[in-house]
DRENPA-3360 file (N, C-alpha, C; in nm, 2 decimals, always signed):
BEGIN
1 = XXXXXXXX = -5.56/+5.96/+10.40/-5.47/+6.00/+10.29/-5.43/+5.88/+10.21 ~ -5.49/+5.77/+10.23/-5.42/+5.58/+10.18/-5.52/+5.58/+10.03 ~ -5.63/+5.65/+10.03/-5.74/+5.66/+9.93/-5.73/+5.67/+9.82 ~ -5.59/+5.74/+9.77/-5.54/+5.75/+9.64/-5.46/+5.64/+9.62 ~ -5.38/+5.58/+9.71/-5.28/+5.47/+9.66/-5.36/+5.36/+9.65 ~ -5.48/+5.33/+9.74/-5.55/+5.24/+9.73/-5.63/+5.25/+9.59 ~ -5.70/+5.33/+9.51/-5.73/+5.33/+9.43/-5.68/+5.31/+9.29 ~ -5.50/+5.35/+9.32/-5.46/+5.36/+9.22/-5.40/+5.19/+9.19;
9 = XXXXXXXX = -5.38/+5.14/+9.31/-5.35/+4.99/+9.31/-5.43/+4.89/+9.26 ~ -5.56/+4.92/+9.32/-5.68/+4.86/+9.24/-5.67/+4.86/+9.05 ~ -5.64/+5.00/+9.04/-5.68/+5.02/+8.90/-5.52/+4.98/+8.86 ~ -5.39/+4.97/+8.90/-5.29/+4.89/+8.86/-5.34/+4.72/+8.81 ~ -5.42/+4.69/+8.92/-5.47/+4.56/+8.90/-5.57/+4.48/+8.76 ~ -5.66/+4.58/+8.76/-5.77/+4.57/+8.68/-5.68/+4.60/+8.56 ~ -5.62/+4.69/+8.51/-5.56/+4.70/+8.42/-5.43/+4.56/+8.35 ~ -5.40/+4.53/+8.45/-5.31/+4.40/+8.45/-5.38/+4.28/+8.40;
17 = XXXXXXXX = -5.52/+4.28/+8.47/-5.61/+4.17/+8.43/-5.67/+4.22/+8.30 ~ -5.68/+4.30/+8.27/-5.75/+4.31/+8.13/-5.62/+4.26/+8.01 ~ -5.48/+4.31/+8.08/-5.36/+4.28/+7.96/-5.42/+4.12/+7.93 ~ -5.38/+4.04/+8.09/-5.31/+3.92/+8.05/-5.49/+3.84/+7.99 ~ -5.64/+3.89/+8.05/-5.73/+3.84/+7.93/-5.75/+3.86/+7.79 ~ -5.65/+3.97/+7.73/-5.66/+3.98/+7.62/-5.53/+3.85/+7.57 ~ -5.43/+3.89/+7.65/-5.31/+3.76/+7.57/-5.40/+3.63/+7.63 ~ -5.48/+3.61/+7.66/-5.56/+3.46/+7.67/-5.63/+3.47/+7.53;
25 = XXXXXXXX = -5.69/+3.54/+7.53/-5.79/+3.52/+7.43/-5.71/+3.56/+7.30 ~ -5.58/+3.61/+7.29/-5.51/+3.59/+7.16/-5.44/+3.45/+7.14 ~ -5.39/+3.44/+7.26/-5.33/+3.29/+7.23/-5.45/+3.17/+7.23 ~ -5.58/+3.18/+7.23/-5.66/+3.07/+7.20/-5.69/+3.09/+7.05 ~ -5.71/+3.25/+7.01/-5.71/+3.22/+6.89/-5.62/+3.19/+6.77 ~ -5.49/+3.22/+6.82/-5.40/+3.17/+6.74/-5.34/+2.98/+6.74 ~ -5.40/+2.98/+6.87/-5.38/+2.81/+6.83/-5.48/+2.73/+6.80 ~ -5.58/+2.83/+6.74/-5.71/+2.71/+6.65/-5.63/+2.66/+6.48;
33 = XXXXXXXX = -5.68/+2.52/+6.52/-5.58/+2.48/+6.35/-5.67/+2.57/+6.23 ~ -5.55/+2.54/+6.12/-5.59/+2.58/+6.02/-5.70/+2.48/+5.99 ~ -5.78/+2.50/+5.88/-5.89/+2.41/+5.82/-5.89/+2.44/+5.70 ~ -5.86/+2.30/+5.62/-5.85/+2.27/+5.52/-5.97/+2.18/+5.48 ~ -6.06/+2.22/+5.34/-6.14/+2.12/+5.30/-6.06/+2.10/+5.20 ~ -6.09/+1.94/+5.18/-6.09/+1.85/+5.01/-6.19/+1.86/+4.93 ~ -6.18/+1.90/+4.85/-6.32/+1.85/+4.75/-6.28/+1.79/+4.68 ~ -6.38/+1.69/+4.63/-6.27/+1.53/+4.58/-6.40/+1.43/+4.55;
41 = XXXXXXXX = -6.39/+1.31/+4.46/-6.43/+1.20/+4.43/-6.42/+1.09/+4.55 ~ -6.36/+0.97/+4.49/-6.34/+0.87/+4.56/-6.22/+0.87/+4.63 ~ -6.14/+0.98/+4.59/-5.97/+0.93/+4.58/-5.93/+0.98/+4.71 ~ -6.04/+1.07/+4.72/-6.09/+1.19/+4.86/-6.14/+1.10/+4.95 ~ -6.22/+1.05/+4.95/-6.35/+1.02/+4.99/-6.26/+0.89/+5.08 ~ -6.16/+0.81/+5.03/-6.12/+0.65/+5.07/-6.20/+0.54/+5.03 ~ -6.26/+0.58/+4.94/-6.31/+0.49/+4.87/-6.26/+0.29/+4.91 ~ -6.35/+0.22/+5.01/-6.28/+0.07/+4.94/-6.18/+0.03/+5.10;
49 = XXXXXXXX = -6.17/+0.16/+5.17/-6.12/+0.14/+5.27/-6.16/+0.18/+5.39 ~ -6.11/+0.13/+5.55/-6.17/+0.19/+5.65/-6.15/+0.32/+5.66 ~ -6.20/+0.43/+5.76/-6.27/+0.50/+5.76/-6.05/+0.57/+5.81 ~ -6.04/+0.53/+5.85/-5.90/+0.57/+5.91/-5.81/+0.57/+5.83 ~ -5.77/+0.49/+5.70/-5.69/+0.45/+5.60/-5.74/+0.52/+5.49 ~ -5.83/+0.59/+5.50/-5.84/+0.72/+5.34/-5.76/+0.80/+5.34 ~ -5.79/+0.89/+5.23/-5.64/+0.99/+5.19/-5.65/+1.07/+5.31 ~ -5.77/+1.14/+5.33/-5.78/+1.24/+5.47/-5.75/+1.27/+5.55;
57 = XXXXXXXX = -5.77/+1.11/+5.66/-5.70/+1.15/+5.76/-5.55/+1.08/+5.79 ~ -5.52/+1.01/+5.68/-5.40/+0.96/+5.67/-5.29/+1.11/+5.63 ~ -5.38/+1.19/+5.54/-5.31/+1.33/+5.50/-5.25/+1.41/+5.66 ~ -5.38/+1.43/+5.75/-5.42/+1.50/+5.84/-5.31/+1.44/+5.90 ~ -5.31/+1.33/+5.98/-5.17/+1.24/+6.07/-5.09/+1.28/+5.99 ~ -5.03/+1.31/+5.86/-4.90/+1.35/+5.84/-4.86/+1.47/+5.88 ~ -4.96/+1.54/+5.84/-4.91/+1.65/+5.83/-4.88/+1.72/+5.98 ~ -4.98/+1.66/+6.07/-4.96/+1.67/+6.26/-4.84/+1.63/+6.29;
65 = XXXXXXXX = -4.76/+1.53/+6.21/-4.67/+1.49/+6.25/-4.53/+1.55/+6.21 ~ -4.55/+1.65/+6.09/-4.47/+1.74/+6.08/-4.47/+1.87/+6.17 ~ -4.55/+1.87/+6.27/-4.62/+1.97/+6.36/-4.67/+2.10/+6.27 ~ -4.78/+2.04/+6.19/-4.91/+2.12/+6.16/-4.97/+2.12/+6.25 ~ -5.08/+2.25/+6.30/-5.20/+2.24/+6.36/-5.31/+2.28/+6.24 ~ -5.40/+2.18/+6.23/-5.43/+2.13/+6.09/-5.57/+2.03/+6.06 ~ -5.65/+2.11/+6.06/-5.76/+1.97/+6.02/-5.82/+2.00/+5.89 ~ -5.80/+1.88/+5.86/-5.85/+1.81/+5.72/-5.97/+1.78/+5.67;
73 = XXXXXXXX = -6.04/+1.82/+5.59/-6.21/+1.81/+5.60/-6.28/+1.72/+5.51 ~ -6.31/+1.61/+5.51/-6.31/+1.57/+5.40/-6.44/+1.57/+5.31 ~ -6.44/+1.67/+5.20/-6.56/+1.65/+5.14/-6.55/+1.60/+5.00 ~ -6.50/+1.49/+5.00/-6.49/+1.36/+4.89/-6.60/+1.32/+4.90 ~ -6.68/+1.27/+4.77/-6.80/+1.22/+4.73/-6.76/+1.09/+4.62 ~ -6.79/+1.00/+4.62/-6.75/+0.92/+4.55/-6.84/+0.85/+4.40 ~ -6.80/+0.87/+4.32/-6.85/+0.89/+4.18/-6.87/+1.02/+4.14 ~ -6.85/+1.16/+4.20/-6.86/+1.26/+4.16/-6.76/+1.31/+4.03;
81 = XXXXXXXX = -6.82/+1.42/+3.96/-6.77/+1.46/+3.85/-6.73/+1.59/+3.90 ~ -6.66/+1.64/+3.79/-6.66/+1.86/+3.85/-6.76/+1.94/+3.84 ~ -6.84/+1.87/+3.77/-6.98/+1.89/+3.75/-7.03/+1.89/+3.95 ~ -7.05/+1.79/+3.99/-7.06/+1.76/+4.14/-6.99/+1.85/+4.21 ~ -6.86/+1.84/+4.21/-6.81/+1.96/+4.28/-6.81/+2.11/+4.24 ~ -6.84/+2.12/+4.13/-6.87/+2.24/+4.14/-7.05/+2.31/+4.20 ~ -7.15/+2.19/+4.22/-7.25/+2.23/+4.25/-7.24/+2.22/+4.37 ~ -7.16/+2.20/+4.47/-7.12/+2.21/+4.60/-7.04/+2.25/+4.65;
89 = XXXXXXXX = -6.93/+2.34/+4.56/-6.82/+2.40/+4.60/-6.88/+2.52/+4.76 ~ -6.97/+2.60/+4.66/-7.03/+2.72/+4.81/-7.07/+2.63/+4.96 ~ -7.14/+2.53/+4.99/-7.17/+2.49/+5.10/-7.04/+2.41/+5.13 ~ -6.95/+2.38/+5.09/-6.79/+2.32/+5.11/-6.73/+2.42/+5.21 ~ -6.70/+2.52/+5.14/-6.65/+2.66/+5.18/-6.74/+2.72/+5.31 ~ -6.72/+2.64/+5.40/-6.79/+2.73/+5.52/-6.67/+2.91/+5.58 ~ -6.75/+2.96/+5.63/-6.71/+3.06/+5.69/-6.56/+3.05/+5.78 ~ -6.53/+2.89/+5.83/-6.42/+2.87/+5.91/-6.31/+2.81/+5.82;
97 = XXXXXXXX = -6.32/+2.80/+5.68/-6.22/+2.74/+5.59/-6.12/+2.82/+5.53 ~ -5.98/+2.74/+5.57/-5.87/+2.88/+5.51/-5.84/+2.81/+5.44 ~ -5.85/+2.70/+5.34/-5.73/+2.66/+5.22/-5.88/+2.58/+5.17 ~ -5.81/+2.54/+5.02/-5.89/+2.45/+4.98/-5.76/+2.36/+4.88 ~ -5.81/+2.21/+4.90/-5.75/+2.14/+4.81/-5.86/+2.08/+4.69 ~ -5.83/+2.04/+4.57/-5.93/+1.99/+4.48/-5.90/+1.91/+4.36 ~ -5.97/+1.80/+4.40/-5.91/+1.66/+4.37/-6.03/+1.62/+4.30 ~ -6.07/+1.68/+4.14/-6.16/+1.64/+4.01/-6.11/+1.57/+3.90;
105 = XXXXXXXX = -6.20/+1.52/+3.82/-6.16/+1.50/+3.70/-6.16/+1.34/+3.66 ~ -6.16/+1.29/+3.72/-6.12/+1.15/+3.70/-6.23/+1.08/+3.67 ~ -6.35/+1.10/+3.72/-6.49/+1.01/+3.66/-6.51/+1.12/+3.54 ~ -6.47/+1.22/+3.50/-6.48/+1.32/+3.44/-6.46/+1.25/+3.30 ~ -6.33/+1.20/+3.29/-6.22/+1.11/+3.25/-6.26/+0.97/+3.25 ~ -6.32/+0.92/+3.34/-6.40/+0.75/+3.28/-6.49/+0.77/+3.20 ~ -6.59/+0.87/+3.15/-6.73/+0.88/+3.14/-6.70/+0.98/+2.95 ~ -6.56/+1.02/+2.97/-6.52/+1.06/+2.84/-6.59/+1.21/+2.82;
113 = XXXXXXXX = -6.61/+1.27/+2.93/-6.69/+1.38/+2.93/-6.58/+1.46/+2.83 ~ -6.65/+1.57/+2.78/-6.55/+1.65/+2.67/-6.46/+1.78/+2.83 ~ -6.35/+1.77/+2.75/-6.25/+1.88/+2.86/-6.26/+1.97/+2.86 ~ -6.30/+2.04/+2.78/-6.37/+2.20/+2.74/-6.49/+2.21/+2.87 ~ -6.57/+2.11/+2.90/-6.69/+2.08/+2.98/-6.65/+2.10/+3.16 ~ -6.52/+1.98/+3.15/-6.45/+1.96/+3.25/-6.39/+2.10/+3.32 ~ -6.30/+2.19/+3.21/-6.24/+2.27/+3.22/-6.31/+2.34/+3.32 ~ -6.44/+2.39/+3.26/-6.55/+2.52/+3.29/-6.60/+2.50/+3.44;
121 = XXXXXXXX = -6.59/+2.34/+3.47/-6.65/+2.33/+3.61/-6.56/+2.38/+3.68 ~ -6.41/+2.29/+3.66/-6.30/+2.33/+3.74/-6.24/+2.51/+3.78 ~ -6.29/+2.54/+3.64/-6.29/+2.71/+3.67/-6.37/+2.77/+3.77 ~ -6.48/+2.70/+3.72/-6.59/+2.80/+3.89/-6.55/+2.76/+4.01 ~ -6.53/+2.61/+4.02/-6.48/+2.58/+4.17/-6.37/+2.66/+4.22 ~ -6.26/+2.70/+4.10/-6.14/+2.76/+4.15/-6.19/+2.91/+4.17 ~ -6.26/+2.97/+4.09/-6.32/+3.10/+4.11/-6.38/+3.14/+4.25 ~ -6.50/+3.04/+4.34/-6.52/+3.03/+4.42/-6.44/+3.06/+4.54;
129 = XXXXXXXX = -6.34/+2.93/+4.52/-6.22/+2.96/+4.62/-6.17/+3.10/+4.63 ~ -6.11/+3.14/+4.50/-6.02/+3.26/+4.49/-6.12/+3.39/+4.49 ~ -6.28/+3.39/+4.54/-6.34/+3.52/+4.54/-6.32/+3.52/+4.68 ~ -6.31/+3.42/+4.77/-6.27/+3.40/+4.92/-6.15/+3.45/+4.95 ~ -6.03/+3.42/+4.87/-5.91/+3.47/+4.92/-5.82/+3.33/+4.96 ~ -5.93/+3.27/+4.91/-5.84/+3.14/+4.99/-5.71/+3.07/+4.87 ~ -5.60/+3.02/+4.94/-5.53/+2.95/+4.90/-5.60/+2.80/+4.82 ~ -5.51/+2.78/+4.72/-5.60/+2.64/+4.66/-5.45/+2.55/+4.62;
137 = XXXXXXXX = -5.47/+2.42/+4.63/-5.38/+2.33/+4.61/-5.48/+2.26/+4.52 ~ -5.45/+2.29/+4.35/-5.52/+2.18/+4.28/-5.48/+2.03/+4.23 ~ -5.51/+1.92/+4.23/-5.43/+1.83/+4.16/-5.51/+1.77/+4.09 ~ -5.42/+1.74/+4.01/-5.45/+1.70/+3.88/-5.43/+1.54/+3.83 ~ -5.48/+1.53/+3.75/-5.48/+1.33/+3.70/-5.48/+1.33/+3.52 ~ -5.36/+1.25/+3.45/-5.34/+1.22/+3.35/-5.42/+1.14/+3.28 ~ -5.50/+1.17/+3.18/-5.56/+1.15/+3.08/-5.52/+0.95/+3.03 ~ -5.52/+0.88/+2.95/-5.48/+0.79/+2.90/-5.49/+0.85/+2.75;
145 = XXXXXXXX = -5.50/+0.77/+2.61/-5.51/+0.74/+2.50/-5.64/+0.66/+2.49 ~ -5.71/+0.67/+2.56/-5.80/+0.57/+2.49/-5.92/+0.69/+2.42 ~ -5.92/+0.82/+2.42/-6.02/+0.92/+2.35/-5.90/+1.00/+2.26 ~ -5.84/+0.92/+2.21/-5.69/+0.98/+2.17/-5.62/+1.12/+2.17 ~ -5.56/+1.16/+2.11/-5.40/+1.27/+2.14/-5.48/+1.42/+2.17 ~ -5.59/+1.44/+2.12/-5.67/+1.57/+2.13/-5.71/+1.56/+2.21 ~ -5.80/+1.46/+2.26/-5.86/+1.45/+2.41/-5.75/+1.44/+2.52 ~ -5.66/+1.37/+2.52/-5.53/+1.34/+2.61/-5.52/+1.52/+2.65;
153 = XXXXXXXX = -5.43/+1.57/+2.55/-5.34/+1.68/+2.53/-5.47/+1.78/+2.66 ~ -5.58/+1.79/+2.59/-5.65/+1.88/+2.63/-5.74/+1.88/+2.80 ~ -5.74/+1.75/+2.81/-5.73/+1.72/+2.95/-5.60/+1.74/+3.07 ~ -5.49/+1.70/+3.01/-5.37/+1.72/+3.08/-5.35/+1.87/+3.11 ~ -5.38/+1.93/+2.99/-5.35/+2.07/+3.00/-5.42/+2.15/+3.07 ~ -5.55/+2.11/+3.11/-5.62/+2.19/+3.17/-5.58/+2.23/+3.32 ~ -5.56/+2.15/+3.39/-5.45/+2.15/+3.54/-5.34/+2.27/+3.55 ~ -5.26/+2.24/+3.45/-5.19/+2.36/+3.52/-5.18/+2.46/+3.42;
161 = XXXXXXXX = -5.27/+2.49/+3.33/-5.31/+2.61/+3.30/-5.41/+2.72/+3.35 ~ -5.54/+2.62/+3.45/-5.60/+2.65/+3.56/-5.50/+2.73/+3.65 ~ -5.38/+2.61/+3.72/-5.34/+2.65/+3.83/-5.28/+2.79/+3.81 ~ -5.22/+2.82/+3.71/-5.12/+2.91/+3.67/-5.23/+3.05/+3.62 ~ -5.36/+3.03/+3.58/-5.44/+3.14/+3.60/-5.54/+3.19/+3.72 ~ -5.51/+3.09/+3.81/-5.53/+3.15/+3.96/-5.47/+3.14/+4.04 ~ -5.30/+3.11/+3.99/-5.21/+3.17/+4.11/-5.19/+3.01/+4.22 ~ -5.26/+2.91/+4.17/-5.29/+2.80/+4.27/-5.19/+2.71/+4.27;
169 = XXXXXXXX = -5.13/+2.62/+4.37/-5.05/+2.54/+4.38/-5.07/+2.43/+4.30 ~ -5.00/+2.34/+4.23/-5.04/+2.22/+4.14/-4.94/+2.11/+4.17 ~ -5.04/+2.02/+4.20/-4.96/+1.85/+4.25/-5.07/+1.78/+4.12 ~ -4.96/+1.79/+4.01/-5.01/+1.72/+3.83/-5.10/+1.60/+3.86 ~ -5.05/+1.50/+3.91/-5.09/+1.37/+3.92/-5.11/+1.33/+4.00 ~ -5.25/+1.28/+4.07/-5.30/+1.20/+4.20/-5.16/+1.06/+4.27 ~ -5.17/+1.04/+4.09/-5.10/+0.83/+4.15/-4.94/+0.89/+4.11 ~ -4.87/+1.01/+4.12/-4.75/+1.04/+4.06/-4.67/+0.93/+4.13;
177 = XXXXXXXX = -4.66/+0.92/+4.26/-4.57/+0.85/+4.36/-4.63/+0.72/+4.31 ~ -4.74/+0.66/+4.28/-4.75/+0.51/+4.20/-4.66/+0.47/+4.07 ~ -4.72/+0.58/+3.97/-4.64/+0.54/+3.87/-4.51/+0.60/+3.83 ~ -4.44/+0.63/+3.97/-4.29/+0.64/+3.94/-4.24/+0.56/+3.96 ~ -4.35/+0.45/+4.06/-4.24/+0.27/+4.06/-4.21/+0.25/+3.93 ~ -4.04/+0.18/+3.98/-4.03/+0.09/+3.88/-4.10/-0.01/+3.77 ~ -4.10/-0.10/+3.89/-4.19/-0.19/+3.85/-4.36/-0.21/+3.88 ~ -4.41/-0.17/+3.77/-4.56/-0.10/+3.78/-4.67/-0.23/+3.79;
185 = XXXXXXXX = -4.59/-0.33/+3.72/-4.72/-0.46/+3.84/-4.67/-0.50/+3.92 ~ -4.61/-0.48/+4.00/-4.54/-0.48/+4.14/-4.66/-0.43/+4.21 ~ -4.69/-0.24/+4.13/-4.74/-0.17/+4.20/-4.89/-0.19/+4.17 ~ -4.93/-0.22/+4.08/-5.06/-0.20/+4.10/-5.11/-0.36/+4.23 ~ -5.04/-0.46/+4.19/-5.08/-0.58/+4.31/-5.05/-0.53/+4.45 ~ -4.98/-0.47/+4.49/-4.92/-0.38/+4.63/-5.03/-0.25/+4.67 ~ -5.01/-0.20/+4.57/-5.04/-0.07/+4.60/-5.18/+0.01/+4.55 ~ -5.24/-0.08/+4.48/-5.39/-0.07/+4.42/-5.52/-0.19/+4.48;
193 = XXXXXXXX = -5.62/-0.11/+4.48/-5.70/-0.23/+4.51/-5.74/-0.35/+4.38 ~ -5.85/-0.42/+4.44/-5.86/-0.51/+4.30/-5.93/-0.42/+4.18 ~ -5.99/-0.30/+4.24/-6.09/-0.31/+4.08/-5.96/-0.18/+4.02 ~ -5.84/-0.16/+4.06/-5.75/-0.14/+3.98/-5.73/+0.03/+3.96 ~ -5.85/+0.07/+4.02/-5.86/+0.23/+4.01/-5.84/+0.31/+4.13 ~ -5.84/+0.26/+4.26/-5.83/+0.32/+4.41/-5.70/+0.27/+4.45 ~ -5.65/+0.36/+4.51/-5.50/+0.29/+4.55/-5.54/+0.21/+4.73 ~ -5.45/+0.13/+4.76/-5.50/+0.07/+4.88/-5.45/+0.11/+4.96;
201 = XXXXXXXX = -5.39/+0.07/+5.12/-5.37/+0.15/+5.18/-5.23/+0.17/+5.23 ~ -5.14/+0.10/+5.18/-4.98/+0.10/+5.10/-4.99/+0.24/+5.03 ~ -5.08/+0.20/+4.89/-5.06/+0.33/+4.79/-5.11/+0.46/+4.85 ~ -5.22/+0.46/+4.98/-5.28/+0.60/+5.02/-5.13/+0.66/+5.07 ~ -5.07/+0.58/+5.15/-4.93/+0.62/+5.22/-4.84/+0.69/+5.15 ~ -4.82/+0.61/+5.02/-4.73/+0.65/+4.94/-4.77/+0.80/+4.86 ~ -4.90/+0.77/+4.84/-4.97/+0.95/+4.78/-4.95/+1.04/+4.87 ~ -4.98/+1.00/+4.96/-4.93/+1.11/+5.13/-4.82/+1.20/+5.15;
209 = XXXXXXXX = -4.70/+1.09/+5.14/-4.56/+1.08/+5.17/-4.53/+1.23/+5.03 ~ -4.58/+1.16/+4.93/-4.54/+1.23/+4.82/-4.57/+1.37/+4.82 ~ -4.73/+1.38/+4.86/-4.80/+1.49/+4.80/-4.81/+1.56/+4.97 ~ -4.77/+1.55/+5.04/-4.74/+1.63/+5.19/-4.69/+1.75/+5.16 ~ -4.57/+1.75/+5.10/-4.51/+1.87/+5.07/-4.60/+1.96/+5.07 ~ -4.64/+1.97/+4.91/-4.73/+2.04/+4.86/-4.81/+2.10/+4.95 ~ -4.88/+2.04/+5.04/-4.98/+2.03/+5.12/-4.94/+2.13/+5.27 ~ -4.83/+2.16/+5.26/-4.78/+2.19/+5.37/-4.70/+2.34/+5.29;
217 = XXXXXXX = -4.69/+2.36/+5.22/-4.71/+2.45/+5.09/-4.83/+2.58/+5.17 ~ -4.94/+2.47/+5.11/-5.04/+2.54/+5.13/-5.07/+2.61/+5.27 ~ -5.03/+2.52/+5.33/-5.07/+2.56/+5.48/-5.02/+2.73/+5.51 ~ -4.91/+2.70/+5.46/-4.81/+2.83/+5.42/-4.90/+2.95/+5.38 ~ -4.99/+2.95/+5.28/-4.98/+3.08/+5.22/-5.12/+3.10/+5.30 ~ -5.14/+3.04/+5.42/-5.29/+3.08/+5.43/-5.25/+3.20/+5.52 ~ -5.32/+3.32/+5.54/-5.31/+3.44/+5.62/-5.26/+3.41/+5.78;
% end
């Protein structure tokens, strides 16, 4: 007559073990980091410096150290245009990517490409992202005067009129935290390399420090 309790103990057990391998296998999946790709130029890429002192993973160490669980991907290409990133936005975007950050425009901007041109690339990369569902942190880089006030105006503006028609987070200016120094040849000898355009690895820190926030923003709105 033990036949029923015995069996019913077994299946107390078996049942117990299926609870606690399902909370295994939920808490492994909940503690896979998020994954974030860059798409990006040089500024992405670390152009000029060792492999540990680019924006990436200097980004990545900050952000761990605010306790993100968090990896950083880096798909900076250096001399690239939006043109560039946008012909590689889809193989960027793998299947495991929840955020995207995107860091264009600036050879865009040496090369005097027209911003109407600029614009249309930046649109499809952002399109791409947002047919995913994904979150996008775009940032953006200030024009100079040297293609004067209509080219300026129309480059500046494209950033966060982008950002604001797909909903995306906007950090305006790559070097914001450089040229809020005071004293700006201070900063470019400190905080720039020699050929004047890459920040060193002072200025990566300082871009970091600044643009973390943001970055941690993002992490936020991923599902």
């Amino acid at each position: 007559m033990r036949a029923p309790f015995v069996s019913f103990r077994y299946g107390a057990r078996l049942l117990a073990l299926k609870v606690l391998t399902t909370f295994f296998l939920v808490s492994v999946a909940s503690a896979q980091p998020v994954v974030v790709a860059a798409l990006g130029d040089s500024l992405t890429a670390g152009y000029g410096l060792p492999q540990e002192e680019g924006f990436v993973p200097v980004m990545e160490d900050w952000l761990q150290a605010q306790g993100a669980e968090v990896e950083l991907r880096n798909a900076g290409v250096s001399g690239d245009t939006t043109a560039g990133g946008l012909s590689r936005v889809d193989w960027t975007l793998t299947d495991d990517v929840d955020a995207l950050i995107v860091e264009l425009g600036g050879n865009d901007l040496l090369r005097g490409i027209d911003p109407a041109v600029s614009r249309g690339n930046l649109d499809g990369i952002l399109q791409a992202a947002d047919a995913r569902d994904l979150p996008i942190l775009l940032v953006g880089m200030t024009a100079t005067g040297n293609y004067g006030p209509d080219y300026k105006a129309a480059f500046d503006a494209m950033y966060p009129e982008l950002a604001e028609q797909y909903g995306a987070l906007l950090y305006p200016n790559f070097f914001a935290a450089l040229t809020a120094l005071e004293d700006q040849a201070a900063a470019r000898r400190e905080h720039m390399q020699g050929d004047g355009i890459h920040p060193s690895a002072s200025g990566v820190q300082l871009v970091v420090e600044d643009m973390g926030p943001q970055v941690l923003e993002l992490l936020e709105r991923v599902d």
